[in-house]
KEKE-3310 file (N, C-alpha, C; in steps of 0.2 Angstrom, whole numbers, plus 5000, padded with zeros to 4 digits):
npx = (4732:4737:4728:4728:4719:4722:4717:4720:4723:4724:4724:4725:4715:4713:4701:4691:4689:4692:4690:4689:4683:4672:4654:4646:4632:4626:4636:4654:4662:4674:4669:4663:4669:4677:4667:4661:4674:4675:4665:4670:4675:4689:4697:4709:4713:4710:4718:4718:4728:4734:4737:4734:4726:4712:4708:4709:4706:4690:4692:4694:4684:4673:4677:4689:4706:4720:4734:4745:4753:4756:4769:4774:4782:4776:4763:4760:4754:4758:4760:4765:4754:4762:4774:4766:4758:4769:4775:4765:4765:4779:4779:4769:4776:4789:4787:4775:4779:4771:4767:4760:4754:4747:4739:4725:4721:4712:4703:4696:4687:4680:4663:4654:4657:4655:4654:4657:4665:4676:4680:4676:4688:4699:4698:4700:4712:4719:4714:4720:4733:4740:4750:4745:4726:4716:4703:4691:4682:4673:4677:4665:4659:4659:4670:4683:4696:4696:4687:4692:4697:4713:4723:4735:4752:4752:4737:4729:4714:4714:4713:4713:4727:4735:4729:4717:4700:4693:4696:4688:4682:4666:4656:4654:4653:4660:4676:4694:4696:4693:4693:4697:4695:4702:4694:4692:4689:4693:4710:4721:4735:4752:4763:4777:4777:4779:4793:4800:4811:4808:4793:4776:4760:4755:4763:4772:4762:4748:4729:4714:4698:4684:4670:4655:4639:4645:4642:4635:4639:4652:4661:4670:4678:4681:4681:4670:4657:4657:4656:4642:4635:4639:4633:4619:4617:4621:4611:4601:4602:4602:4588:4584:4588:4601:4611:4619:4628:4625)
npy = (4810:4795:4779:4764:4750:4730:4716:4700:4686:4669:4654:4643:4632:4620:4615:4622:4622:4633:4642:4658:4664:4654:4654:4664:4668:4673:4681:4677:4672:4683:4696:4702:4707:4717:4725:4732:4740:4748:4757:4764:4782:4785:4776:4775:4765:4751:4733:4717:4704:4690:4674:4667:4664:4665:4669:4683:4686:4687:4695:4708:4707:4711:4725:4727:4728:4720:4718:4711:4694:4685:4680:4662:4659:4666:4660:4651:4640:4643:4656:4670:4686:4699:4699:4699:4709:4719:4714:4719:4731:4737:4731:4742:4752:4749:4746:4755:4766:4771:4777:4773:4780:4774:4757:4747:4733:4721:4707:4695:4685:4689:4693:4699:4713:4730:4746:4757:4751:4750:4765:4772:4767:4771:4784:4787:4782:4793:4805:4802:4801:4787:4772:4763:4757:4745:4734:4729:4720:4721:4705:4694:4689:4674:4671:4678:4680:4681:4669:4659:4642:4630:4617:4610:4604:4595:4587:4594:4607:4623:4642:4653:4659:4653:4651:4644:4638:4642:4655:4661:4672:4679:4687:4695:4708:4714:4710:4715:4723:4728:4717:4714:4709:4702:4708:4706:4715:4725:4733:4745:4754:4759:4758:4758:4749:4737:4734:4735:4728:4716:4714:4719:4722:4732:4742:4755:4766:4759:4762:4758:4754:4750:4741:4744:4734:4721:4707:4707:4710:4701:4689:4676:4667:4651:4635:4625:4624:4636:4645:4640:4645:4659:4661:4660:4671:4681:4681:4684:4698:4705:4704:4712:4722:4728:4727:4737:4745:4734)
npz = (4858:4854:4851:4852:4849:4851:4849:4852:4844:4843:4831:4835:4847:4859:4868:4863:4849:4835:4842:4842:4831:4831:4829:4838:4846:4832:4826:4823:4835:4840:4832:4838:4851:4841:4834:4845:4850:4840:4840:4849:4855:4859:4853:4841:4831:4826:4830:4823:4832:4825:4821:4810:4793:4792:4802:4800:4791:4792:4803:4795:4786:4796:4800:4808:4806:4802:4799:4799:4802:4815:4819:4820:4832:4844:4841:4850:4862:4873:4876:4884:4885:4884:4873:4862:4861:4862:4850:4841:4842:4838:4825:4820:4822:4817:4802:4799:4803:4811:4830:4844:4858:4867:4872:4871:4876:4871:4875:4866:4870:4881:4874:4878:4883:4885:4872:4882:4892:4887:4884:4896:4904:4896:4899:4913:4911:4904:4911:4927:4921:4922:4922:4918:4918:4925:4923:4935:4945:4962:4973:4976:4991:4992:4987:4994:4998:5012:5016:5011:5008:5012:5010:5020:5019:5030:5028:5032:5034:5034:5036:5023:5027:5035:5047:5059:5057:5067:5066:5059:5049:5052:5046:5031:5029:5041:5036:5031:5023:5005:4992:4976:4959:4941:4928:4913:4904:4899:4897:4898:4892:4894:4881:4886:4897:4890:4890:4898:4912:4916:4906:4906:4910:4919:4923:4935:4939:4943:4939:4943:4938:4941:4938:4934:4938:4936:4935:4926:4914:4914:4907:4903:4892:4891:4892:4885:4895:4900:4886:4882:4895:4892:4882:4885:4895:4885:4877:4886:4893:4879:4874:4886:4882:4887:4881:4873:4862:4852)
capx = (4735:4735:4725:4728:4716:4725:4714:4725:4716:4727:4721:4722:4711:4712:4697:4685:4691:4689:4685:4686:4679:4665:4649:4642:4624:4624:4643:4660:4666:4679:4667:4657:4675:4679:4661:4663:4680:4675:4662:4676:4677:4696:4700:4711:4715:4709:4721:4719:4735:4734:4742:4728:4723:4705:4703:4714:4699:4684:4694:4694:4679:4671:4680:4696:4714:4726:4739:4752:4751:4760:4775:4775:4784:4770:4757:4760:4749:4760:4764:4760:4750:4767:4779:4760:4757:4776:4775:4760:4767:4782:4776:4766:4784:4794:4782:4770:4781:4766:4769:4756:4753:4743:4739:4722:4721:4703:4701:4690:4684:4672:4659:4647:4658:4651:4660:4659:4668:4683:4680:4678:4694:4702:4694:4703:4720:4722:4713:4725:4741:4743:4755:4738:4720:4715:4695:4689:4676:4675:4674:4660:4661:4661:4677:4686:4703:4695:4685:4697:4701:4718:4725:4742:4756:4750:4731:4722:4711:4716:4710:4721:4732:4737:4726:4713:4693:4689:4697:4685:4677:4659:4652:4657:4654:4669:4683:4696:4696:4688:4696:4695:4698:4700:4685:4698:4684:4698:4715:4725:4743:4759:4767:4786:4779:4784:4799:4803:4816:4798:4788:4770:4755:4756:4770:4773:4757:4741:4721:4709:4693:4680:4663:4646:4635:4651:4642:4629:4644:4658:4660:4678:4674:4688:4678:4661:4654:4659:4651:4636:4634:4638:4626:4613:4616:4620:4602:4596:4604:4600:4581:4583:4591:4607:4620:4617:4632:4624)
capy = (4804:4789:4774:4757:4742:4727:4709:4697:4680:4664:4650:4636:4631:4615:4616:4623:4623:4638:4647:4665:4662:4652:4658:4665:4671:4675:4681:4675:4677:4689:4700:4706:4712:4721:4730:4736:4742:4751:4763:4770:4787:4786:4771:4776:4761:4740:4729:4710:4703:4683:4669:4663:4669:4664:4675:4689:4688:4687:4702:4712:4708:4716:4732:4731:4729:4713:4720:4706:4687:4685:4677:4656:4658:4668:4658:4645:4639:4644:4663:4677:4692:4705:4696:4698:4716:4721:4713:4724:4739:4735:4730:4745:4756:4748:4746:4761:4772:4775:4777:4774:4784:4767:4750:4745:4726:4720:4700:4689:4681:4696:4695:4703:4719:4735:4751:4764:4752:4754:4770:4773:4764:4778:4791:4786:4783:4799:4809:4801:4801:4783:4771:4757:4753:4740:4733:4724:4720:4716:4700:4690:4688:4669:4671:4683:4676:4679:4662:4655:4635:4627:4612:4611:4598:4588:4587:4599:4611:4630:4647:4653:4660:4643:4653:4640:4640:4645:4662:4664:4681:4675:4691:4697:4716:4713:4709:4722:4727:4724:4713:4712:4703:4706:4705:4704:4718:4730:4735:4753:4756:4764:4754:4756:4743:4729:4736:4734:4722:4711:4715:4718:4726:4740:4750:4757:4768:4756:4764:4754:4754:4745:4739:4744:4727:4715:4699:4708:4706:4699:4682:4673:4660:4647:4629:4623:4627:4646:4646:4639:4651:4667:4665:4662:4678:4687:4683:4688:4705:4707:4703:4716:4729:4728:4728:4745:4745:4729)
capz = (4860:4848:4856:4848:4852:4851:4849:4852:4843:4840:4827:4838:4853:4861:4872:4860:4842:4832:4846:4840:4825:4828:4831:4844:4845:4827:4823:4825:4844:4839:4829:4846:4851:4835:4834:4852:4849:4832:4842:4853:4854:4859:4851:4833:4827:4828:4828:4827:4832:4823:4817:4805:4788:4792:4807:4798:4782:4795:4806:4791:4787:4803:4801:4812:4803:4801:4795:4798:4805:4818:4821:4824:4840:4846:4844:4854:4870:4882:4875:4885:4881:4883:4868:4858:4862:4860:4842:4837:4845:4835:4820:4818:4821:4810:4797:4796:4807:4818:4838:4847:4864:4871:4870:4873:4876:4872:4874:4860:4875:4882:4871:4883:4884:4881:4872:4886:4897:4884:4886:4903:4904:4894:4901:4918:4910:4901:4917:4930:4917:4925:4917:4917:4920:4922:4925:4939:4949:4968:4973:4980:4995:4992:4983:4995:5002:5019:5014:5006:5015:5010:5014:5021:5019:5033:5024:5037:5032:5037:5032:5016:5029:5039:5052:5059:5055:5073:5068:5051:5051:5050:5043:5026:5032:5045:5031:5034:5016:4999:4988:4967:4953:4935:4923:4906:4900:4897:4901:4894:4897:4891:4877:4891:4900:4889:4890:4908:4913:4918:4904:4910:4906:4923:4926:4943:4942:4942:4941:4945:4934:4945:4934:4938:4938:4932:4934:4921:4907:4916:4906:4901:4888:4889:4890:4882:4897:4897:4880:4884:4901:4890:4875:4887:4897:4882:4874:4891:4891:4871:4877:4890:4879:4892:4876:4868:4856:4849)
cpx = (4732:4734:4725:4727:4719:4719:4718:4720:4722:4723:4718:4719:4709:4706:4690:4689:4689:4688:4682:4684:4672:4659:4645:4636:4622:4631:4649:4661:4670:4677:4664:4664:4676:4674:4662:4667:4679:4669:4666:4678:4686:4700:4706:4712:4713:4713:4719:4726:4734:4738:4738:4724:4716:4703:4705:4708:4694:4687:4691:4687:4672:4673:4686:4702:4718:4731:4746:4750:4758:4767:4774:4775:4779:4765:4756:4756:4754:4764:4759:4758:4757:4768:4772:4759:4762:4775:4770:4763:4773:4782:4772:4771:4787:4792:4777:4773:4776:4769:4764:4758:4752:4741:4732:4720:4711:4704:4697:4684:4679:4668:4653:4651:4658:4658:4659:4663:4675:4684:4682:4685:4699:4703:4698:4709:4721:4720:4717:4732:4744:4747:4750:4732:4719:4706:4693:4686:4676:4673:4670:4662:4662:4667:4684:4690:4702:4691:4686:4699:4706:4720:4731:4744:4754:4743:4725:4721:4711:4712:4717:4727:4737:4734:4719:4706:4690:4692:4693:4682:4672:4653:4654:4658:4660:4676:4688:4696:4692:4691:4694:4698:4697:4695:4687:4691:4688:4706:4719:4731:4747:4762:4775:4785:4782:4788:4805:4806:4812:4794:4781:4765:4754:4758:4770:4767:4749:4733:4718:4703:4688:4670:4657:4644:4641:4647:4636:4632:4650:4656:4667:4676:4682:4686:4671:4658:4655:4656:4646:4632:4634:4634:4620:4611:4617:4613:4597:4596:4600:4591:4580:4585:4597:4612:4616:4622:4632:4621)
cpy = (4798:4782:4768:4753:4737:4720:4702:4689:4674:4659:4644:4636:4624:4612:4617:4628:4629:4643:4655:4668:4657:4656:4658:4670:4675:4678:4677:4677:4683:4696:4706:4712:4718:4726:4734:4741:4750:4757:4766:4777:4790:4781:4774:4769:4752:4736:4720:4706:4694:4680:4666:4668:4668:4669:4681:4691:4689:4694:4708:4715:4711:4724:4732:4729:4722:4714:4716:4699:4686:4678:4669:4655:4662:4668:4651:4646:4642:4651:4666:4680:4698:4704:4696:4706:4718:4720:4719:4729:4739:4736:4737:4751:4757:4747:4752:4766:4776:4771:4779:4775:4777:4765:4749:4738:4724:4711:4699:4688:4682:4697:4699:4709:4725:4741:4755:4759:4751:4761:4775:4771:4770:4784:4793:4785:4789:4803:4806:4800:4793:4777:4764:4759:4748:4739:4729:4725:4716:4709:4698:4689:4679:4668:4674:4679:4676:4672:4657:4649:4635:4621:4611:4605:4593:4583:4591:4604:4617:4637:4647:4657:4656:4644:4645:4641:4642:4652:4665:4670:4680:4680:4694:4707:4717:4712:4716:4724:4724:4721:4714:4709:4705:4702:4704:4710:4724:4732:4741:4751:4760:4758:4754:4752:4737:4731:4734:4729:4715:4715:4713:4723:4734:4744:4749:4760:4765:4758:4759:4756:4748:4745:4741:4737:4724:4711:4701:4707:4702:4689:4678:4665:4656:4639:4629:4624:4632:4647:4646:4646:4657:4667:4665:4667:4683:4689:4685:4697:4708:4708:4709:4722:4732:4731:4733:4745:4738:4731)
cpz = (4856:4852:4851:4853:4851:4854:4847:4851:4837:4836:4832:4844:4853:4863:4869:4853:4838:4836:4842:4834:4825:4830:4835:4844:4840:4823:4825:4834:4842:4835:4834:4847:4846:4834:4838:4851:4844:4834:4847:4853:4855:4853:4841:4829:4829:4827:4828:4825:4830:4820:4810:4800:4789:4795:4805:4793:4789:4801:4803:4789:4792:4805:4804:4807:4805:4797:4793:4800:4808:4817:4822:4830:4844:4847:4846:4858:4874:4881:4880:4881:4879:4876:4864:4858:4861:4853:4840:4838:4840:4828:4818:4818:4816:4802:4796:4799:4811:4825:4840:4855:4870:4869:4875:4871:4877:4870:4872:4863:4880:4878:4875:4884:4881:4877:4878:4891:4894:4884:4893:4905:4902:4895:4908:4916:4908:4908:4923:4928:4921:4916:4913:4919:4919:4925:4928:4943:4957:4969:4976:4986:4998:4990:4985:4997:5009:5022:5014:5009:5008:5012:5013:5021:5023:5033:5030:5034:5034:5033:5027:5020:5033:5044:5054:5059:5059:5072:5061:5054:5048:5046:5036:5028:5036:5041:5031:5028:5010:4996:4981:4963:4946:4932:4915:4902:4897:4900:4894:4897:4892:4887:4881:4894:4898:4887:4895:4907:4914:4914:4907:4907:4912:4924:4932:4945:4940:4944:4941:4939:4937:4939:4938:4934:4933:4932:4929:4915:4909:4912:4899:4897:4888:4888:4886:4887:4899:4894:4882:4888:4897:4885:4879:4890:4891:4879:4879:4890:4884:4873:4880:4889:4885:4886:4870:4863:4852:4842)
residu = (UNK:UNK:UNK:UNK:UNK:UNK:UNK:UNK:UNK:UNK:UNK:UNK:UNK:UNK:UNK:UNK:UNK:UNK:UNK:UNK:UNK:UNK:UNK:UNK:UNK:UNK:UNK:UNK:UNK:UNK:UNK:UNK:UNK:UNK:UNK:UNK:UNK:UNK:UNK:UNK:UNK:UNK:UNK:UNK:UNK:UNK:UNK:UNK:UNK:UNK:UNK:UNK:UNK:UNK:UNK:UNK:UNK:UNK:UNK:UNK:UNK:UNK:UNK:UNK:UNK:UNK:UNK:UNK:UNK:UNK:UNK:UNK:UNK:UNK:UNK:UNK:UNK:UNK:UNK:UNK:UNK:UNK:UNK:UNK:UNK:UNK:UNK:UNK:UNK:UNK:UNK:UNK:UNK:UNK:UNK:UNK:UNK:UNK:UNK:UNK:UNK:UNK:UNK:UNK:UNK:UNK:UNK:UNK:UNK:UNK:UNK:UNK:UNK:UNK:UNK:UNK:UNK:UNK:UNK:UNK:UNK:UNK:UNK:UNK:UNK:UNK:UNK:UNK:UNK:UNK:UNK:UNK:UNK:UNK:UNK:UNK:UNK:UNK:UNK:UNK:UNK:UNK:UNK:UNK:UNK:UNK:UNK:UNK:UNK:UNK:UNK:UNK:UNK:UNK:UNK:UNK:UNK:UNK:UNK:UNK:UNK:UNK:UNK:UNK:UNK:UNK:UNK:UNK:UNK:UNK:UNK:UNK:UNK:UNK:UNK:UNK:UNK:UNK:UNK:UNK:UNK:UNK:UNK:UNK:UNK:UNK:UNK:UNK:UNK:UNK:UNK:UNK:UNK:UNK:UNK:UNK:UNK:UNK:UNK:UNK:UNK:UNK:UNK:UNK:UNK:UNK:UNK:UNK:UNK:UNK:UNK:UNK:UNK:UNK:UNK:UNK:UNK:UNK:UNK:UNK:UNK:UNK:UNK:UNK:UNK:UNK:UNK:UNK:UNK:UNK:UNK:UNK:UNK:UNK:UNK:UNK:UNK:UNK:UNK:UNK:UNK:UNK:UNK:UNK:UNK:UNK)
# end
């Protein structure tokens, strides 16, 4: 099975300029990913999918592969991830005549993510033949939709179901079920999905890939304070010998 990682990393950033380029705790952001990536026992191949000859030299330089620059229309703010990951898929067809099995979507923006949990990842698509994984962690029970307030058209405060606060369920252990959220630390699937009439990243048959200790790497950099938060727990971890593929 031919496994293509696909790092998807646009030029521009509003919020914190340069971002996947600049440096974070002694490399480029983008380079944490591509390291990780490149100790993968399934992984064949690194992609980074960009628009910018800067981050295409400093990809390369880190070992993974820039083979193209994307498209204009594709690196706008407001693209999704499919129309990003279908180009690559693509591009790597009609140009090298390679067909890749899978598409493994690794975000810039996880530098705290280790390789075994691309692995593990992989490890559950290929042994469940599903058409995705994806990695997520449950949620807090601060964060659970059983928690959740709302406020309705007329400015009253409701549970998120429009139920009222005298029905909360006061115990976090009582919730009828668990709830999760993604941790952007990996996703696998079938290149048919962006294909679907609603391009997507799952198909019809979606695994689960739930993290042991998420809030020990779980870390989505998108403002200055993101940043800040994750080099300080990364130098914790680093300190603690947490990030073994470092």
């Amino acid at each position: 099975m031919k496994i293509v990682a696909v790092i998807p990393a646009r030029g521009g950033s509003k919020r914190i300029p340069r971002k996947n380029i600049k440096n974070f705790c002694g490399k480029p952001l983008i380079a944490w990913t591509i390291l990780g990536a490149l100790k993968s026992k399934y992984l064949d191949r690194v992609i980074v999918s960009t628009d910018d000859e800067e981050i295409a030299k400093i990809a390369k330089k880190y070992g993974a592969e820039a083979p193209f620059l994307r498209p204009a229309e594709l690196a706008i703010p407001t693209i999704g991830l499919e129309p990003v990951l279908k180009h690559s898929y693509e591009w790597l067809l009609e140009n090298e005549n390679y067909k890749a099995d899978a598409l493994a979507l690794l975000l810039p923006t996880a530098p705290l993510r280790q390789t075994r949990h691309i692995d593990d990842a992989i490890e559950i698509f290929k042994k469940k033949k599903s058409d995705s994984v994806v990695a997520i962690n449950e949620t807090p029970a601060s964060h659970s939709p059983y928690w959740t307030l709302v406020i309705n058209k007329k400015g009253k405060v409701t549970l998120w179901n429009g139920s009222g606060l005298e029905n909360r369920i006061t115990r976090s252990q009582d919730f009828p079920q668990k709830c999760y959220s993604w941790n952007d630390l990996a996703y696998v699937f079938k290149p048919k999905n962006l294909f679907k009439k609603v391009p997507n990243l799952y198909g019809d048959n979606v695994e689960q890939y739930i993290i042991p200790d998420p809030s020990r790497y779980e870390a989505d950099i998108n403002t200055p304070d993101d940043w800040e938060a994750a080099e300080i727990k990364f130098k914790i971890l680093q300190r603690k010998n947490f990030l073994k593929n470092r």
